[in-house]
LOVEXPA-113284 format. One line per 3 residues: number of its first residue (from 1); for each residue z, x, y of N, C-alpha, C, O, CB. Coordinates in pm, whole numbers. Last residue first. Glycine has a CB too. Example, Ala and Ser with C-alpha at 12.3 -4.5 7.8 and 13.67 -1.06 7.14 Angstrom:
2> 708,1285,-225,714,1367,-106,787,1290,3,804,1341,114,572,1408,-60 ~ 780,1319,-569,780,1230,-450,780,1320,-330,846,1424,-332,905,1131,-447;
//
This chain:
74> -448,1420,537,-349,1490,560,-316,1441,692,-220,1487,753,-371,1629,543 ~ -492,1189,257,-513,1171,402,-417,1304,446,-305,1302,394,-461,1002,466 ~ -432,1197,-16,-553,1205,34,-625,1176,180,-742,1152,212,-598,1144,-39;
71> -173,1406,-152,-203,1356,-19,-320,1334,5,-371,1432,59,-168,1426,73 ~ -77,1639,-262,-155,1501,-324,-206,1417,-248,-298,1347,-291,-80,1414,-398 ~ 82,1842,-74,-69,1855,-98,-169,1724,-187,-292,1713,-182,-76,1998,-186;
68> 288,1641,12,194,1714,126,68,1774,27,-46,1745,63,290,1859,223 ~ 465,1480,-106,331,1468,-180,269,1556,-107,157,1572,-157,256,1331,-188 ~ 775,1442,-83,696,1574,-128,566,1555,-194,544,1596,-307,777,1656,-226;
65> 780,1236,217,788,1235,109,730,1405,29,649,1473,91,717,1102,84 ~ 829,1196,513,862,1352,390,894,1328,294,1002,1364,247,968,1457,407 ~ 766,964,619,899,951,528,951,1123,464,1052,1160,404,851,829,373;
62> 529,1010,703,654,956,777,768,1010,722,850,1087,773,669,808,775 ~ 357,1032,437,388,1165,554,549,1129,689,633,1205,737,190,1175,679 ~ 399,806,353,460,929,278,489,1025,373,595,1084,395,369,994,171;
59> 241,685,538,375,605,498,450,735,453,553,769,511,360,471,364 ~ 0,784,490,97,783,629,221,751,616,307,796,691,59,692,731 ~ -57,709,226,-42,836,290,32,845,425,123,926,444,-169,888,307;
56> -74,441,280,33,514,208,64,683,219,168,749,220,1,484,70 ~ -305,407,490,-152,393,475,-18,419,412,96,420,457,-145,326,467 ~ -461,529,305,-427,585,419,-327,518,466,-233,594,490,-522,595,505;
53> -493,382,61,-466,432,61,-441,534,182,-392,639,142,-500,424,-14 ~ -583,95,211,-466,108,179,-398,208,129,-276,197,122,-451,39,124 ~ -826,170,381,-649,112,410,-568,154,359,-482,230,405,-602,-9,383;
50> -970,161,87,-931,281,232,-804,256,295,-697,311,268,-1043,269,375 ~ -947,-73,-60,-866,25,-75,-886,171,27,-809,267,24,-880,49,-220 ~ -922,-345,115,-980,-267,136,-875,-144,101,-776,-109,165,-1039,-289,256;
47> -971,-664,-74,-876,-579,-59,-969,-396,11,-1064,-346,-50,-792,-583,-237 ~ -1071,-902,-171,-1113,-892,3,-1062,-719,17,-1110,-651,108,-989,-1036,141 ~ -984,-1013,-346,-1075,-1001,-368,-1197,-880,-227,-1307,-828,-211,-1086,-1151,-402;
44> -704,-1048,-355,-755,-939,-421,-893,-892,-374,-925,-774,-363,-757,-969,-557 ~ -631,-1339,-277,-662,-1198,-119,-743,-1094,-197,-839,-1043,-140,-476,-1085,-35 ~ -576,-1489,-483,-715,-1540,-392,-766,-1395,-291,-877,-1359,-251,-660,-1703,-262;
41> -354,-1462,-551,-393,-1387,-615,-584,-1382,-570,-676,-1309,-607,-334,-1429,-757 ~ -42,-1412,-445,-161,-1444,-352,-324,-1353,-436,-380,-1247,-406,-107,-1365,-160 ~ 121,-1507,-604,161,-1603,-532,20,-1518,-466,-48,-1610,-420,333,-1629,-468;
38> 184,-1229,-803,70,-1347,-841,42,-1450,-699,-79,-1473,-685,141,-1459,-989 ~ 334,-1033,-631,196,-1090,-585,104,-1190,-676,-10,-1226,-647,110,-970,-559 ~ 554,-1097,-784,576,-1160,-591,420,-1129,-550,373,-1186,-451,724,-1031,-451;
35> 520,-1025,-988,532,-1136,-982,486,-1227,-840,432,-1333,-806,651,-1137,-1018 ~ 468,-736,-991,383,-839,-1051,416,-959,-978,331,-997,-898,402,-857,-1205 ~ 592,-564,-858,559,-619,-796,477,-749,-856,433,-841,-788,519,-540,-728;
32> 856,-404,-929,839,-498,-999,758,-576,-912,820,-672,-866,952,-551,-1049 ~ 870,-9,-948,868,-186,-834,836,-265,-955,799,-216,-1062,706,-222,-672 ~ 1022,240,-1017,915,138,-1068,958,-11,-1008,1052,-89,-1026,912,137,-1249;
29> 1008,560,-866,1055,445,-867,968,313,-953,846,306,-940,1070,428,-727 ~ 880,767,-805,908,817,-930,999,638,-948,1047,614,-1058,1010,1004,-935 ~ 672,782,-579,811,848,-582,875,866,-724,919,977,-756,910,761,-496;
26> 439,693,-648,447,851,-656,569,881,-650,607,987,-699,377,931,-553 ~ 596,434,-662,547,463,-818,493,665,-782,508,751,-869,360,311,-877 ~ 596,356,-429,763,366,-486,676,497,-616,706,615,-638,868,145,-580;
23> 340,404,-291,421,503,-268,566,477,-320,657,549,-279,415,529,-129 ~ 248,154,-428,145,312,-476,307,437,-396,356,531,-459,-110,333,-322 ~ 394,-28,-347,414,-14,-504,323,154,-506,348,246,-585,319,-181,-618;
20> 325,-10,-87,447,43,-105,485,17,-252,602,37,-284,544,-13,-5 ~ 60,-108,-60,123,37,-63,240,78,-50,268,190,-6,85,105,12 ~ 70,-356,-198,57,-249,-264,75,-88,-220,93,12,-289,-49,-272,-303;
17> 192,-465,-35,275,-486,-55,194,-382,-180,273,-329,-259,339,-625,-39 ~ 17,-476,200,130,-405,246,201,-385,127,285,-296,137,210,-473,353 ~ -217,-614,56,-246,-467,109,-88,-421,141,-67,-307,99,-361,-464,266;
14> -76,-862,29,-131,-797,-68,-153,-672,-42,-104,-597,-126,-231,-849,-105 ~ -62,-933,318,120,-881,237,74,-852,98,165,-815,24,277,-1036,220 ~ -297,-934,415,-210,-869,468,-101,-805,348,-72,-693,308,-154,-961,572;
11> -383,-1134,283,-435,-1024,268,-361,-936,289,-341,-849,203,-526,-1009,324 ~ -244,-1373,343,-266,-1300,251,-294,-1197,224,-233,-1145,131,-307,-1326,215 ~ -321,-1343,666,-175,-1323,617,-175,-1294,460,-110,-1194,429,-83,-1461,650;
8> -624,-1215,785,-527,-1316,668,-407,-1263,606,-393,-1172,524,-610,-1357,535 ~ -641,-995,1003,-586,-1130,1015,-544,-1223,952,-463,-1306,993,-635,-1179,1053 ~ -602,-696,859,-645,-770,858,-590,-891,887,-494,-923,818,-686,-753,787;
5> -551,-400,1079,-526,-455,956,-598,-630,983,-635,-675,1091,-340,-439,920 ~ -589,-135,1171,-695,-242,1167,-660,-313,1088,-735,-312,990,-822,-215,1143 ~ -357,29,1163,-480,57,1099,-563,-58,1057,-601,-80,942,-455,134,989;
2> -61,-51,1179,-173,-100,1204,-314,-97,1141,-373,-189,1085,-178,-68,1293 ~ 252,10,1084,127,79,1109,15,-23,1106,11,-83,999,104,191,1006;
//
């Protein structure tokens, strides 16, 4: 999914790689993402949580996940 994403590759796999810790962790799964994002700890700063929570929402809605009403994107 796209959603205007951003040209720094950091940035990028910081934003991708939290919405799929926000959609393991509604699933009930616990990621171990600490580590694999210390390595880009410079992108935080840039991070657009709109993105990233509409991506996860999309991500969920793809997947049927059972969040349809937690959902802050329908």
């Amino acid at each position: 999914m796209k959603f205007n994403r951003p040209e720094d590759l950091a940035l990028r796999e910081v934003e991708a790689e939290t919405v799929a810790y926000l959609v393991a962790k509604r699933t009930g799964v616990s990621p171990r993402s600490e580590s694999y994002l210390d390595r880009y700890q410079g992108a935080f700063d840039q991070l657009d949580l709109h993105r990233i929570m509409k991506v996860a929402s999309a991500v969920e809605k793809e997947l049927d996940l059972p969040f349809r009403g937690a959902r802050i994107f329908q």
